[in-house]
N, C-alpha and C positions, 0 to 999 in steps of 0.2 A: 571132562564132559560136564557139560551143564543144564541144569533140570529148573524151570521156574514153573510154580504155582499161582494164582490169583483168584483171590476170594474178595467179593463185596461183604464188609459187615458192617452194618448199620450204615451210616454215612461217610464210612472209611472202608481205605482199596488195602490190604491183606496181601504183599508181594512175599513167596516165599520162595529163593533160592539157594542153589547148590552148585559150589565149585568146586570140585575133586570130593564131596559131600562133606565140603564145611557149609551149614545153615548160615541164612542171611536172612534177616525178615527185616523187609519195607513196609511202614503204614501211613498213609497219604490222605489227604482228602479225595471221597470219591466222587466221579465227577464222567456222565455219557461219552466216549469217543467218537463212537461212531454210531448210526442211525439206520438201521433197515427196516422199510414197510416192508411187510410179507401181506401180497394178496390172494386172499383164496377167493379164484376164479365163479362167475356166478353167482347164485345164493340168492334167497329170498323167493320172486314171482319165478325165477329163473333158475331151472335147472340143472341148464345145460344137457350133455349127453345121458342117455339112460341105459347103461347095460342090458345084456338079456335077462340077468336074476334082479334086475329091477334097480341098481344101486345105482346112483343119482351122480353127476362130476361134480354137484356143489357138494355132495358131503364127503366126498374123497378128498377134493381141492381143503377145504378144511379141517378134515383130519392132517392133511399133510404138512401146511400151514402153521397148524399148532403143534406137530410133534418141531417140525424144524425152527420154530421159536425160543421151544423148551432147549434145543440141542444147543441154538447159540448162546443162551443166556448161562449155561454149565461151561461150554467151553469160555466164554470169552465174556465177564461181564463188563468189560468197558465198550459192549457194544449193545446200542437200548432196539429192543423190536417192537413193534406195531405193529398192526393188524389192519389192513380194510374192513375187516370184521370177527367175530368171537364167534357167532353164531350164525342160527339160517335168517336171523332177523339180517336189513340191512336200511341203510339211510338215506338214502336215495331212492329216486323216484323211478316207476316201474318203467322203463325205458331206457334201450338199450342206449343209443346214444346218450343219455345223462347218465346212466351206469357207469359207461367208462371215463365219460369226462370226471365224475367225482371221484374215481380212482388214482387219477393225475392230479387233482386238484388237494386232495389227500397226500399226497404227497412233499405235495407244497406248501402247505400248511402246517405238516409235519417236521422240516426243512428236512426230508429224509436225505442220507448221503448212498444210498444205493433201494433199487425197488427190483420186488421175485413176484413173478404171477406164476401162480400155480394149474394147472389146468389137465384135459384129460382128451386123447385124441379119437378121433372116431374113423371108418373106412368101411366104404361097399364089402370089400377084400377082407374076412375075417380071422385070416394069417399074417395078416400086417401087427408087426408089434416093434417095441423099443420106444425109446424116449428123446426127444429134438429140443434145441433150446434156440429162440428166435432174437438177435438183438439188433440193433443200430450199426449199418457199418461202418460208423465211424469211433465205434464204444470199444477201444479199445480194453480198458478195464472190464468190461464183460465177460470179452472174447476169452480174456485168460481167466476169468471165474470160473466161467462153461468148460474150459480145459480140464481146471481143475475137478469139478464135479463129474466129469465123466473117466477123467482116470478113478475116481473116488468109487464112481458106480461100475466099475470093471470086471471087477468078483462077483457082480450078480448073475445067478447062472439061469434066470430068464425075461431077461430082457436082454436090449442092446442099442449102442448107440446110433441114430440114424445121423449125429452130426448137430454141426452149429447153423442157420440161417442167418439171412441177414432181413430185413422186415423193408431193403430197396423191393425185391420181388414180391414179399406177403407184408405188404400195411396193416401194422397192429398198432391202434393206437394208444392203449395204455404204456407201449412202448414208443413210438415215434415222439409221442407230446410229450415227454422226461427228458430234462435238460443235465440228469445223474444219469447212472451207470445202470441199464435197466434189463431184465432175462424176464420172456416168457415161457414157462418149462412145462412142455406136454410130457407128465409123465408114464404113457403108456398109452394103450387101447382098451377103449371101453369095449370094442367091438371084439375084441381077442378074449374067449374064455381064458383063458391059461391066465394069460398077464392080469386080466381084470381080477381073479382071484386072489393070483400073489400080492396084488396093491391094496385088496380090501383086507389083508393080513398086519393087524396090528406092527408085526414084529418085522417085515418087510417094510412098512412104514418108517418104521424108526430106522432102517439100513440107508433109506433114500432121505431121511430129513438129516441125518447123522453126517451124508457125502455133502449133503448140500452147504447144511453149518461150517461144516472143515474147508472147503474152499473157499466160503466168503472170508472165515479167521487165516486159513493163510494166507490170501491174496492182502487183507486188512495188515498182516501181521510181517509181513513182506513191503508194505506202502506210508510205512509209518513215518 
């Protein structure tokens, strides 16, 4: 059985393996593989949805955003993340169509090799709950990311999965205008007390950014 490690230090990749547990340590020059923007949905003039205890989707979308940064950069540092933003500040101009154009344009720019919008769903119906992820239908690689993350998110015992879309039927275009591999992930119901709560849960955070890291590293780690 074989167990490998990987640490970035300083300018060098730290490979530490085990074959029947004889140690094997690789040190390389370290060097980005792989590129994910992660965007947290909204922000700034824009709030997006507002729960009923007042908690806003851009500061979920960004809490979420940044824990799942943190989880890929632990599991897998040969893979570099970005951000559309760090904060509620943002750089682009207060309009929604420019909003989303510099989302895509950010990407491009970045030369990202996969993009995650982050985001929070709302409903008349305030028993509607679970989490949908909307991609290209021709984004194959998506499709099996979104597999991956929801078998990830399966032991959560409140939520659940409503399924993959494809954005032929709901045009999203921070999704349609990416020429990569692109997920936008409504993670819950603003409108659902229950769900809203468990998402404004630090520690549920970290459960959903944790699935989310582990499928882009195995599908990445699977496509090498």
């Amino acid at each position: 059985m074989s167990r490998i490690n990987r640490a970035k230090i300083g300018n060098k990749l730290v490979t530490l393996s085990y074959e029947n547990n004889n140690p094997k340590i690789k040190v390389e020059d370290f060097k980005y593989e792989y590129d994910i923007l992660l965007d947290a949905g909204h922000g700034g003039y824009d709030g997006g949805t507002v729960a009923e205890d007042g908690t806003t989707e851009k500061d979920l979308t960004l809490a979420l955003a940044l824990e799942t940064g943190k989880q890929l950069k632990k599991i897998n540092p040969e893979i570099k993340v970005v951000y559309t933003r760090t904060s509620d500040k943002v750089t682009w101009p207060e309009d929604e169509s420019e909003d989303l154009k510099a989302r895509v344009e950010m990407a491009k720019k970045e030369k990202a090799d996969y993009f995650f919008s982050f985001h929070i769903n709302s409903n008349e119906d305030p028993t509607c709950s679970g989490y949908v992820s909307y991609i290209r239908q021709d984004d194959k690689a998506s499709e099996q990311i979104t597999e991956y993350i929801c078998k990830n998110l399966s032991g959560l015992d409140w939520t659940h999965d409503r399924g993959t879309l494809t954005t032929e039927f709901y045009p999203l275009h921070v999704v349609d205008e990416q020429k990569i591999p692109a997920i936008l992930f409504e993670a819950g119901f603003s409108t659902n007390t229950k769900e809203i709560q468990k998402l404004e849960n630090s520690t549920n955070q970290k459960k959903v950014a944790q699935a989310i890291a582990k499928a882009f590293n195995k599908y990445i780690t699977e496509n090498k």
